[in-house]
N, C-alpha and C positions, 0 to 999 in steps of 0.2 A: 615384500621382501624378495620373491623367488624371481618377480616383475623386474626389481634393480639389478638382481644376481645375471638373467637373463640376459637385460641390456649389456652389462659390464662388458660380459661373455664373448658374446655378439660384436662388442665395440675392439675387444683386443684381437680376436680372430681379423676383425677389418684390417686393423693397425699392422699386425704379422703380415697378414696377404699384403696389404701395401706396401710394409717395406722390405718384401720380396722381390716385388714389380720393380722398384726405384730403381736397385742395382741393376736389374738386365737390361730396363728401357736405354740405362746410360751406358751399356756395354757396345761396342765395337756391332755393328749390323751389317759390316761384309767383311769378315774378316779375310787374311790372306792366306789367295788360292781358291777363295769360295767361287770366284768367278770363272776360274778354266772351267772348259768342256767346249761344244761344238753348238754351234747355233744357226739358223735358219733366221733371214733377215729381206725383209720389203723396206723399199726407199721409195719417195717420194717428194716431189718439189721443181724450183724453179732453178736455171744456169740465167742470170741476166747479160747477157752481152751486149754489145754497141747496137742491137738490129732491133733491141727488143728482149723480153721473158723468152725463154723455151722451158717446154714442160719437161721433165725427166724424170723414171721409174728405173726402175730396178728390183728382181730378185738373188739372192744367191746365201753362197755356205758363209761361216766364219768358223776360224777355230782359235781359241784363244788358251794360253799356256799361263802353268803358274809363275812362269819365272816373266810377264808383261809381254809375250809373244802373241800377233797378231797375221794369221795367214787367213786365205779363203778366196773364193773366185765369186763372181759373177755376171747375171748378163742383164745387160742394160740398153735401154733407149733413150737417147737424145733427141729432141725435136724430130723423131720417127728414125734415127739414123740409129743400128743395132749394133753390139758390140760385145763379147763376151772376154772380161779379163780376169786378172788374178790381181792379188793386191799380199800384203803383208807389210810390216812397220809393229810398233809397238803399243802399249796401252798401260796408265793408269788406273788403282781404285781408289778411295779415300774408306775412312772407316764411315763414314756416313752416305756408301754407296753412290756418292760421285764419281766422276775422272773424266778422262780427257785417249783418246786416239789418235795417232798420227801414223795415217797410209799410206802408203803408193801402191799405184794401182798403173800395170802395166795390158798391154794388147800386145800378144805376139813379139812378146819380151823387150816392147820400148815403153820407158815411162811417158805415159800419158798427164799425170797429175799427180797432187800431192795432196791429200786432205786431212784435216783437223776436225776433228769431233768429240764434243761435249758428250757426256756419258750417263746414261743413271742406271744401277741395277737395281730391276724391284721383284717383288715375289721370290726372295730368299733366292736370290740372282740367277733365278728362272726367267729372265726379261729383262730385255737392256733397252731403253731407250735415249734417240740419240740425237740430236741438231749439231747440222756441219756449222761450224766455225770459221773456217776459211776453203779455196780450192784455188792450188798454184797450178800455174803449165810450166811444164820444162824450162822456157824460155824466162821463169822469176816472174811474168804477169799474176795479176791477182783477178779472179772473177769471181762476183759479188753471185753466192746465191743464196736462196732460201730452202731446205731439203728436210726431211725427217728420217728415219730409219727407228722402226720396231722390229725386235728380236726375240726370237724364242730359243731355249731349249729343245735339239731336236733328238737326242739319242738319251735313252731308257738308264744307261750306266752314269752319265751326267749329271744324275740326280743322288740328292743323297743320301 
């Protein structure tokens, strides 16, 4: 009897913790604003042009706002050709830690390009991880590349 009492016991405690769980796993996992702060970000990947692949890195800042504001500089390498610019444009989250960015990024205050990028915040949007989607030149061309970009949280007040 103390055998079936114990199980019982045991089995509604489960039951409780479980559908405690159910509500939060379905609640919102970025919500808004959890994304602003300041971020530290490495790139990586391919610009394909008419000649052929070139390789291209990058490091630099990001700062991102609650109201979908998107600033920050960087310096970067093209096919060994160095450049350090600024960018800003705008940003998306989704409550499932998706979204989407759209930058411009300028040298010595001429736009250079235009890029799109797919988004994921992970680690309680301590890290963003990112794949370009598109990269336009001034001129409305489109060039096909392949890029990644991981991000971190770099300032201590950021966190929450």
């Amino acid at each position: 009897m103390k055998r079936a009492f114990h199980s019982m016991l045991l089995g509604a405690i489960f039951l409780a913790a479980l559908a405690g769980i159910i509500p939060t796993a379905q609640a919102a996992q970025c919500p808004p604003g959890s994304s602003a702060g300041n971020f530290g970000f490495a790139l990586t990947g391919l610009v394909i042009l008419p000649t052929g692949p070139v390789p291209i890195a990058a490091v630099g800042r990001a700062t991102l706002d609650s109201a979908g504001n998107a600033s920050g500089a960087e310096s970067r390498s093209v096919g060994g050709g160095f450049a350090d610019e600024t960018f800003n444009g705008t940003f998306t989250v989704n409550a499932d830690c998706t979204g989407t960015a759209t930058l411009k990024f300028y040298e010595s205050g001429q736009l250079v390009r235009t890029s799109v990028l797919l988004l994921v915040f992970d680690n309680n949007s301590r890290e963003i991880r990112m794949v370009q989607k598109s990269l336009q030149l001034p001129n409305g061309v489109f060039l096909p590349v392949v890029i990644t970009v991981e991000a971190r949280r770099i300032s201590v007040q950021d966190e929450d």
